[in-house]
N, C-alpha and C positions, 0 to 999 in steps of 0.2 A: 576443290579441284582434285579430280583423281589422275591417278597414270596414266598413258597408255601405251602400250608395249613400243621398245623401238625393235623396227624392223629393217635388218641390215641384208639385202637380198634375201636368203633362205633362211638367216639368223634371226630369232625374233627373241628379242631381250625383255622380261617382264616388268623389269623397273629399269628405265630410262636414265639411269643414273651412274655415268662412266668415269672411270679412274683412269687419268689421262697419263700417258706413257711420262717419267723424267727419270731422268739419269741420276744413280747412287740413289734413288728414295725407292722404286717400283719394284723392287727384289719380289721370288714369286712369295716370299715368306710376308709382306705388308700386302701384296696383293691378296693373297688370302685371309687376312687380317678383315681388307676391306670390304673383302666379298662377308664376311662376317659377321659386318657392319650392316650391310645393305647395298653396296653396290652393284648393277646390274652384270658389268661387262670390267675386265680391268685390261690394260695393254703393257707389256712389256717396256723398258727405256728404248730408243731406239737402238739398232743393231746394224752394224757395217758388215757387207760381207765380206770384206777381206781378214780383219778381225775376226769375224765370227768362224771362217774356215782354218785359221792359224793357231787362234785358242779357244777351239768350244768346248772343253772341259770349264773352261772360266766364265764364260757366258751363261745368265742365268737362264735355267733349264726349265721348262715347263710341266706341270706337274695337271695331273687328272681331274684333282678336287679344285681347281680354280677354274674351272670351262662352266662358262663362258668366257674365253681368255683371246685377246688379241696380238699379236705380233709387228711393233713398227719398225720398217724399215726405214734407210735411207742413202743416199747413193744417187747417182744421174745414168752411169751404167743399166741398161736393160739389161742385158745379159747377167752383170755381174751380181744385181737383185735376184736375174730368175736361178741363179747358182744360189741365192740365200734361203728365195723363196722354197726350195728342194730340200731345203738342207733341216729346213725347220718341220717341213715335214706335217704330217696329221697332228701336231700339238698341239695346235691352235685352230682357231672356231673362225677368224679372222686377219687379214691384213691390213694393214694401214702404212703409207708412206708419205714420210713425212717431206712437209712442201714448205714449212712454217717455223721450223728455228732459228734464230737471228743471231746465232753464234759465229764473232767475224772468220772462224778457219771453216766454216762449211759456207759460210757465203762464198768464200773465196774459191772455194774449191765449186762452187755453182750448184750446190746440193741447200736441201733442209729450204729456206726463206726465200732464198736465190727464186726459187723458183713460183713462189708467189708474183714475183715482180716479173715474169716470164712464163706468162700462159703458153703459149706457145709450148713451147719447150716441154713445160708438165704435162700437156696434153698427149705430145709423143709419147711420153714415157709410159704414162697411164696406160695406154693406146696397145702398146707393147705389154705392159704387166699385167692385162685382161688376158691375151690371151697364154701366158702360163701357168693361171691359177682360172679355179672351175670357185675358188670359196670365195667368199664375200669380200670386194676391195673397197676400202677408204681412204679418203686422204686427208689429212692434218693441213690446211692452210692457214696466212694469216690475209688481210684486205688488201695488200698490193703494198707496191710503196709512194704510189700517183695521189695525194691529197683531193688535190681538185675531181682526179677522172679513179676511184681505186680500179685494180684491177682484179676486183673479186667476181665481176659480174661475168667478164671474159673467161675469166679461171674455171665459176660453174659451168658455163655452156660450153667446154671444152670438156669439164669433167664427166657430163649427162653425155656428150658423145661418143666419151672412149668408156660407156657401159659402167660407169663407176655408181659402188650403191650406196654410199652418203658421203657426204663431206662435212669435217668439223672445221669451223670455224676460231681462232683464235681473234678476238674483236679486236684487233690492234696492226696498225703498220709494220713490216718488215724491220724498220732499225727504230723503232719504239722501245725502248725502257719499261718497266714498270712504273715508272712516277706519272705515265699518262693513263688516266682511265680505260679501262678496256670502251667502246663504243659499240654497246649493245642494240642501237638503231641503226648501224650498217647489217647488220645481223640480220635484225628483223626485214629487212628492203629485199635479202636476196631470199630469206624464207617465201618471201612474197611472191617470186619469182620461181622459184626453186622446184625442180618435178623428181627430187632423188630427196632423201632426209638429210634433215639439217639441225646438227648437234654444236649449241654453243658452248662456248668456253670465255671465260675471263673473268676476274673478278669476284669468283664465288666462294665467299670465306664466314658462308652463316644459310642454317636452312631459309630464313628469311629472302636472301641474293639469291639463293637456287629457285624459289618460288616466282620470286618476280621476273628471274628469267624465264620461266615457261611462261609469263604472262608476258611480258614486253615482247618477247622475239617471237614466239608462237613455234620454237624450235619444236622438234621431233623428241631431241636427250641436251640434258647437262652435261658437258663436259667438267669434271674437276679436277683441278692441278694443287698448285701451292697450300688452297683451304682445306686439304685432307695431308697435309706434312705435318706427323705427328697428334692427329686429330680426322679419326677412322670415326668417331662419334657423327660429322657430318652427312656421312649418309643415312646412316639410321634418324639424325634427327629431322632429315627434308621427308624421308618418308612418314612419318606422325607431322608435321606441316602440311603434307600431302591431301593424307587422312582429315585433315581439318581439325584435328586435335594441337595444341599447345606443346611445342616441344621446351626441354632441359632451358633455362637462363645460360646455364653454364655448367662446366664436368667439371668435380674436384680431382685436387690432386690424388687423391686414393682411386678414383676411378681412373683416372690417368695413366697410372701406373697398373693398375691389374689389366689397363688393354698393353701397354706395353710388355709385360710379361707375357700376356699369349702370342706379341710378336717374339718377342724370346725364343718359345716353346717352340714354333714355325720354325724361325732362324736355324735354329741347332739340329733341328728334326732335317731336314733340307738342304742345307749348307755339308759339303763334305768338309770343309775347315774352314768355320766360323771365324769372322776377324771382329776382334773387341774393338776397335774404332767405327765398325759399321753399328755393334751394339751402342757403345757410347753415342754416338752422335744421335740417333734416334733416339736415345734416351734424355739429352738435352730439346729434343723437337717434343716429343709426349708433354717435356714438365715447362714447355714454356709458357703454353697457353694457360695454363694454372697460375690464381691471383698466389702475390708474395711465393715466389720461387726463386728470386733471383739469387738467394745464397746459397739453395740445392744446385741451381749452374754450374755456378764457380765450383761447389764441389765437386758434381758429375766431372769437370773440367781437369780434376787435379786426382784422380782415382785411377793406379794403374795397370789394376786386372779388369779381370771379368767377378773376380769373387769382390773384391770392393765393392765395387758396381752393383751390385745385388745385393750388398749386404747396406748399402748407403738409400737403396733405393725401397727394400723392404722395408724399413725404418723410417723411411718418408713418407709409405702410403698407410704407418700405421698410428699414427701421429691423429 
């Protein structure tokens, strides 16, 4: 099975394989990592504009060598989006707004998942955020929160009318957990249906999952989230699954660590004041997936510079 390009209106991505927006993991320092790796496209965590206009020194900033690069927003304000949408400016290749987070202070506030469960409602917005952007828009949903009736089906055909040029999919209901399986054959019913592209998301934590979802849903791109936290390996290994070649069993801990250190290298390069708990923690996510690491954890756990850290971590990958 080969690629083939996704194409986002005028965006056309050569390898179909997206790094999906999440907060505290997407810094543009692991998204160039990922691009690195193999990934086609990578997206920002999302972005508020009110936050975004009050501290955008703090907000992460977009950088050249990472475009194909996406920006998601999120918000119920049209206005207040198309004040974000200005503000970000030509840095980005892309928009996406997000319809699909299940976090109770944005449900509440009617943003993010809210509006999975209220086509309606997204539609307007959409409708509205076509016309203050000429570049390519997305939206991030998940299938409604209707069991019996989802509302993914209502949500597309409101998205193909307010001119939107793909929508990703999150396989899962609005106040879904991760303990239920993502549901890769709602996916596949609207691809069936679908006259704009259709990028799945869920569950992809091995090139093997990435593979069988271009097979089961017949999507356009992979969306991946959690299976690239701390394992940037993932896309370079679906692309060699791609190719029909046999990819890696597994990455040691020494390769673990030399990809984490070129996240380093990024970090510090990019960051105007690097914070050692962003390095730490990423560096507890690199050495997890590595067999017997659990007493380098606990260590990363109890180290209280940056020079420990590096001096614990060199020493592990040379082992």
């Amino acid at each position: 099975m080969k690629f083939r390009p996704l194409k986002i209106g005028k965006l056309k991505i050569e390898t179909p394989l997206v790094l999906a927006p999440m907060c505290d993991v997407t810094c543009n320092a692991f998204r160039l990592l990922c691009k690195d790796y193999g990934a086609g496209l990578v997206y920002s965590p999302k972005l508020e504009e009110a936050k975004f206009r009050m501290d955008r020194e703090n907000f992460d900033d977009f950088l050249p060598n990472e475009r194909p690069v996406g920006a998601q927003i999120i918000g119920d304000d049209p206005e207040n989006l198309r004040q974000l949408i200005d503000a970000i400016g030509d840095k980005v290749d892309t928009i996406d707004l997000n319809a699909g987070c299940s976090k109770r202070n944005y449900i509440k506030l009617q943003w993010g998942g809210w509006l999975s469960s209220n086509p309606k409602n997204l539609g307007s917005i959409l409708s509205k955020l076509r016309g203050f952007t000429d570049k390519p828009l997305t939206v991030k949903v998940r299938l409604g929160s209707n069991r019996k009736s989802p509302e993914i089906f209502e949500t597309l055909k409101l998205c193909e009318d307010a001119g939107i040029d793909a929508i990703s999919i999150h396989g899962r209901f609005v106040m879904h957990n991760y303990v239920d399986k993502a549901d890769w054959s709602a996916i596949k019913k609207v691809k069936e249906t679908a006259n704009i592209p259709v990028i799945a998301n869920g569950d992809v934590f091995s090139a093997d999952d990435a593979v069988r979802m271009f097979d089961e849903t017949g999507c356009d791109g992979v969306m991946i989230g959690r299976g690239a936290i701390g394992n940037p390996f993932l896309f370079r290994d679906t692309k060699i699954a791609m190719s029909g070649k046999v990819p890696p069993k597994e990455h040691s801990l020494a390769e673990r660590m030399d990809a984490f250190f070129e996240f380093v290298e990024y970090y510090k390069k990019y960051n105007k004041e690097p914070d050692f708990k962003v390095l730490k923690t990423h560096a507890i996510w690199f050495a997890v997936a590595a067999p017997g690491t659990r007493s380098l954890r606990v260590q990363i756990q109890t180290v209280k510079n940056e020079k420990e850290l590096m001096t614990l971590l060199n020493a592990a990958r040379q082992k």
